[in-house]
Structures are given as structure tokens and as C-alpha cells.
N, C-alpha and C positions, 0 to 999 in steps of 0.2 A: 048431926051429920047424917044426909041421906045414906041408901044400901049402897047408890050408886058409887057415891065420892069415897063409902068407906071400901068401897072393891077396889076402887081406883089408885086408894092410899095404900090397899096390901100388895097391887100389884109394883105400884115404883119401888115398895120394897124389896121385894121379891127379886125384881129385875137385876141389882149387882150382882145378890147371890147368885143368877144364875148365868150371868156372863163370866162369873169366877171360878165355876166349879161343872158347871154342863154345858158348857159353848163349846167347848170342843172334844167331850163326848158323841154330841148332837153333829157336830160337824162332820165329824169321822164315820158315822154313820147317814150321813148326804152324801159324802164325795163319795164313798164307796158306791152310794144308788148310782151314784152319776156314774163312775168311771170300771165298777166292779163290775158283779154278774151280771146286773138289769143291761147294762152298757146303755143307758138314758142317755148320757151326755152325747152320746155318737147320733141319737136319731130323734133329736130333738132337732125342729124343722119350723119354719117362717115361710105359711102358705105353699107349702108342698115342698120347701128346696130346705137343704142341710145348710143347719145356724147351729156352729158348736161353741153354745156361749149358754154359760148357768141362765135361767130364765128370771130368776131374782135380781141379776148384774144386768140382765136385757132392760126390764122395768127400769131400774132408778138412770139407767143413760138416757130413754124415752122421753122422763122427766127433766134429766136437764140440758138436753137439747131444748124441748120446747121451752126454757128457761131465755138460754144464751140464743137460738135462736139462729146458729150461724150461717156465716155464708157460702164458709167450707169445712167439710171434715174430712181430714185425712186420718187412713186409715193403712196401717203398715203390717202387712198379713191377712192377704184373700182367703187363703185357702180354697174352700168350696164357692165363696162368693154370697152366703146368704148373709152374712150382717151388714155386708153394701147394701147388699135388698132391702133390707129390713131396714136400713137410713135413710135410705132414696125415697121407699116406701114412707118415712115421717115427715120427708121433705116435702113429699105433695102433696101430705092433711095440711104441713104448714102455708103451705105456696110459696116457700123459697129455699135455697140450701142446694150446695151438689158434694159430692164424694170422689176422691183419690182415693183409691186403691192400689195396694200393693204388695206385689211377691216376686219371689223370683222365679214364679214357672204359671203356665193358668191351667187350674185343674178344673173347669167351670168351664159354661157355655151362658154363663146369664150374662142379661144387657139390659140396659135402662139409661132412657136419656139424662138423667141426673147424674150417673156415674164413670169414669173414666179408670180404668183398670191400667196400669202399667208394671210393663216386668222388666225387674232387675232388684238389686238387692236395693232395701232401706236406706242405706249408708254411701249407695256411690255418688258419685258426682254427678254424673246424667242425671240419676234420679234425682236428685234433690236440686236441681237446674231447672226440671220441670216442675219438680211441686215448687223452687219460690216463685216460679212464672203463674201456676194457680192461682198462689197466693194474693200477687200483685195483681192479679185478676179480679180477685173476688171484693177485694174493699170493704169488706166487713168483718165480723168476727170470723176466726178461727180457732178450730175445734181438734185436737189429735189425741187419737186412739196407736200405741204402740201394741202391737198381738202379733209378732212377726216371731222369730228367736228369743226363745226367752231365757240365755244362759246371760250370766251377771254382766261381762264385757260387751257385748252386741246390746245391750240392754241401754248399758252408760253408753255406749256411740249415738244409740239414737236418740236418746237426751239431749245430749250436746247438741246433734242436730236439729232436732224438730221443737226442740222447747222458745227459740228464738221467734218463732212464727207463732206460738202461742198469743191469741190477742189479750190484753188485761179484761180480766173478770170471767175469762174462759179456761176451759179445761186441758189438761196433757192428761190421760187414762193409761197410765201402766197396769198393762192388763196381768194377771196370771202368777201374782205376788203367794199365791198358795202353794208354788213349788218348794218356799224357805218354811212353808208350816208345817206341813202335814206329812207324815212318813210315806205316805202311799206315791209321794210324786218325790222323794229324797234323790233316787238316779238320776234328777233335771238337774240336780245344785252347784256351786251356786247360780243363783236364777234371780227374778228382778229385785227383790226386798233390797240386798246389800246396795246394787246399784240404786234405787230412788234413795235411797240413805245418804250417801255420797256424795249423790246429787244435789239433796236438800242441804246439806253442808255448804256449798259451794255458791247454790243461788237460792240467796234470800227473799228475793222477786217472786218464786212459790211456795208454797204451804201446802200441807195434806189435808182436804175438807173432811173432816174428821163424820159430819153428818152424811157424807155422801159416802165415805167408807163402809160407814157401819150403818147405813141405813136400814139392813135387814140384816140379821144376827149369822147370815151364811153368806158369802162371797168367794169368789174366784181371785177379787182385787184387793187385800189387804192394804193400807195405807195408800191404796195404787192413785187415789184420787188426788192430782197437784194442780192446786187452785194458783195462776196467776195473779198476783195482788192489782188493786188499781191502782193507777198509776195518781200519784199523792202529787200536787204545786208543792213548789220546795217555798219554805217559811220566805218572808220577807224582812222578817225583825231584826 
């Protein structure tokens, strides 16, 4: 056995141990950079404009956007505006894709022709009159990101709503599953964990992509990733 493979073999070992016993020591001491004294998460920024989204959690959606490729992502909760940016902005490395956007106020002044900003809550009827009109526009995959209210009820409404329009083999990203973890964010509870639990009870159609969950040992998304199954021919026998 080379040094290499034999490093390689201490490390998988090592690796349970330490999602067992220092994942959330380690954890607790990131959020804290993030949201404590440093206040990192507030001015972390996407080409000059405020993106307030873990930078770990920004990566692994980069990756599978460019995977799925879509034609739309909706996205429920602007806030400042910069993670539409920061979509728009992959859409035109890719050369296709546009962005729904949504809140219920604009605190923002950014614009880009890929993305289409609308105010009103997630859950009313207007709104979601216009996103299935996107939808039926766009004729290809569909991609949603919920980041709007993250208390457990508001959570399960937009479920229910926007999981329908999910395309098979594409993503729904409940964002902000670290409110049921971690003490530092307890005041939000309950928050989305219970609802995607609920959820997954109910509709078999998703799964949690377990590798996109955990793709890196710190996230914002806990279990948040619900992979759309494809759609299976029923037997003929």
C-alpha cells in the first residue's frame, strides 16, 4: 500500500468519527462567525451587492444548477436581491435559464434581464397565477428555492404550493433547516426541519439528496435538499 492510499484509508476512517463527535462543535463555532461578532453572514456580497447565503450552500447550488440546467428558478424570498444576481449571473455563463423572484416588499434596486421580481406573499393566489404562467412559459426544467418565512406553517404552505411545478429530476431547496439545529437560531422555532418531514411523509414523489445535503460538513440546509424522483413507466406485466 502506497503513503498516498494508506492516508487515504486513515482518513475515511477518521471521517465518521468526526461527523459523530466534532460536526457540531465545529458547526457552532461557523454560525457563530457567520451571525455572531464578525457578523460575516450580513456582508457577504456577489460582485459588490449583499448575498446573504452561507458561501458553502452558494457552491454546491452553482453545481447543480449547471447539472439540471433549468429553464426556471423560482425563488420565494428577495430580500436584498443578490442571490437572483448571483442566478441570472449563472444563467448567462450557461446561455439559458431565467429567475422569479419573490417578497412581499423590494428592498433592492437591482435589475437584469433574466430576472423578473414580484411582490406579494408566496402563498397567494396572484402570485402563484403568475409563477404557473412562468412556468407554462418556460417548458423545461423547473428549479425552486423556498428562502422566504422560515416558520414551520409558511414553510408546509409553500410546499404544498410550489412542489407541484417541481420538474422530475430537479430540485425544491428548503433553505434554512439550521433554525431546528442549532441554539443560536432557537427564537425562529419551529422552523422548516418539521415541515420538509411532513412533507416527505406525504409525497413519496421526493427524497432528500442526501449528497447534496451534506455535501460539505457545514450548511444552512439541513436535509433541505428534495430531489424530485423520475418519473418511472408503470410495469406492463
Amino acid at each position: 500500500m502506497t503513503p498516498a492510499s494508506l492516508r487515504a484509508r486513515m482518513l475515511q476512517g477518521l471521517y465518521p468519527l468526526y461527523r459523530r463527535f466534532l460536526r457540531r462543535p465545529v458547526a457552532r463555532l461557523f454560525f457563530m462567525d457567520l451571525v455572531g461578532a464578525t457578523q460575516n453572514f450580513g456582508t457577504v456580497t456577489w460582485l459588490g451587492h449583499p448575498i446573504w447565503q452561507n458561501v458553502l450552500d452558494l457552491w454546491t447550488i452553482q453545481e447543480v444548477l449547471a447539472t439540471v440546467r433549468p429553464d426556471l428558478l423560482i425563488e420565494c424570498g428577495t430580500n436584498h436581491g443578490g442571490a437572483a444576481f448571483f442566478y441570472a449571473h449563472l444563467f448567462d455563463l450557461m446561455g439559458k435559464g431565467e429567475v422569479v423572484s419573490i417578497d412581499v416588499e423590494r428592498m433592492h434596486d437591482r435589475r437584469h434581464p433574466r430576472v423578473t421580481f414580484l411582490i406579494g406573499s408566496s402563498t397567494s393566489a396572484e402570485i402563484l397565477a403568475q409563477v404557473r404562467t412562468a412556468v407554462q412559459r418556460a417548458g423545461g426544467p423547473v428549479f425552486v428555492i423556498l428562502d422566504s418565512d422560515h416558520s414551520q406553517a409558511h414553510v408546509a404552505q409553500e410546499l404544498e404550493a410550489y412542489a407541484p411545478l417541481v420538474t422530475p429530476g430537479s430540485y425544491l431547496l428548503v433553505q434554512d433547516g439550521v433554525i431546528d439545529t442549532l441554539p443560536v437560531f432557537a427564537h425562529g422555532r419551529p422552523g422548516p426541519l418539521p415541515a420538509i418531514h411532513a412533507f416527505l411523509r406525504a409525497h413519496p414523489e421526493f427524497e432528500v439528496d442526501r449528497a447534496k445535503s451534506e455535501r460539505f460538513l457545514i450548511t444552512h440546509h439541513p436535509s433541505g435538499w428534495l430531489r424530485r424522483r423520475e418519473m418511472v413507466a408503470p410495469s406492463r406485466g
